[in-house]
C-alpha positions in Angstrom: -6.6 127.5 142.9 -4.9 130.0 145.4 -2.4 132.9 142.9 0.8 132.3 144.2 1.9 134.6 147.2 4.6 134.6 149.9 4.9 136.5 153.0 8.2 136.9 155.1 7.0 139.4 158.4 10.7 140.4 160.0 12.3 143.5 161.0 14.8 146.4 159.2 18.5 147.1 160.6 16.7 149.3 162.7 14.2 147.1 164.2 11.4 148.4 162.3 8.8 145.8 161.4 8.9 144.9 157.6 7.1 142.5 155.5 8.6 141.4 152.6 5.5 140.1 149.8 6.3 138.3 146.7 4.2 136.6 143.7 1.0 137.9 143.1 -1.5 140.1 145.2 -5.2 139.4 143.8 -8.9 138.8 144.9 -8.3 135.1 145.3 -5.0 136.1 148.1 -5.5 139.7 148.9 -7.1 138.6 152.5 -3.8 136.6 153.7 -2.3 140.2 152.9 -5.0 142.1 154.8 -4.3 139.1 157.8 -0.5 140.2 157.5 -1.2 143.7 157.7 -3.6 143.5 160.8 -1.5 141.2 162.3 1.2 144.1 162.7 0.8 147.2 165.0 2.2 150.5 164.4 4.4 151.4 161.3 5.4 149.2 158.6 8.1 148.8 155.7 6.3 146.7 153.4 8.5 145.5 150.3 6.7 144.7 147.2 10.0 144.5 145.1 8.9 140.9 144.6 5.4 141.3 143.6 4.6 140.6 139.8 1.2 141.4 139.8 -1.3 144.1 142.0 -5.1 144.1 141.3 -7.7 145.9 142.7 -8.4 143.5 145.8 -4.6 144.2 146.8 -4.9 147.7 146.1 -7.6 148.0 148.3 -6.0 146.3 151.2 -2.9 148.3 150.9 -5.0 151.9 151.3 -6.8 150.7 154.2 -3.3 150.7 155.4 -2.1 153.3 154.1 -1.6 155.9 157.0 1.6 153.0 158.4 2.7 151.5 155.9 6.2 152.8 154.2 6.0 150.8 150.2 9.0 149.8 149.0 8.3 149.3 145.0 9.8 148.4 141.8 9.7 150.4 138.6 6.4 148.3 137.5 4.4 149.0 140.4 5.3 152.6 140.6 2.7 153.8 138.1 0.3 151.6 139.6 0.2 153.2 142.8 0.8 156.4 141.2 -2.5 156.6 139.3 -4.8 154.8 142.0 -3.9 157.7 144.5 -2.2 155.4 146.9 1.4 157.1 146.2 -0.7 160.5 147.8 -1.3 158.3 151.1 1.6 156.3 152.0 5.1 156.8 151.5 6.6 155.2 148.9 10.6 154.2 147.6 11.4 152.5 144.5 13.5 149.4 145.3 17.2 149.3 144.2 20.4 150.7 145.8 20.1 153.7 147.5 16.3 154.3 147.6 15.2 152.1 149.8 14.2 153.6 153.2 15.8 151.8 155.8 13.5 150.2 158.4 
């Protein structure tokens, strides 16, 4: 059985391409991400406010990614990217008011 996962592709305010992910990002889903990644050109906002639980598999995906993508994070996943190295590579905002990036 498929780890629950939802992904809403739409645009920022701005019109700047975001993808809103939700539920869990693991080896059993993590190719639907890499699918919704590769399926977008140029920059991305990708918001991971919704996302419970990040393994490896999604880690990976993310950091081949990493030079577009803009992460928008809650306080869970912070440390998370923090200690894999992928905070280094792509920009990164905690979610809440006033730190998201807008886009």
């Amino acid at each position: 059985m498929t780890t629950p996962l939802t992904l809403a592709p739409g645009r920022g305010p701005d019109g700047a391409a975001r993808l809103a992910v939700g539920g869990e990002i693991d080896m059993s889903n993590a190719g639907r991400l890499a699918e919704a990644l590769d399926s977008r050109d140029g920059p991305l906002v990708v918001d991971l406010t919704e996302v419970e639980y990040l393994d490896s598999a999604g880690l990976s995906v993310l950091f081949a990614h990493a030079d577009r993508l803009t992460l928008v994070v809650p306080p869970l996943l912070e440390p998370v990217l923090t200690v894999s190295g992928l905070a280094a590579l792509a920009t990164v905002h905690r979610s809440g008011a006033g730190n998201e990036p807008q886009g």
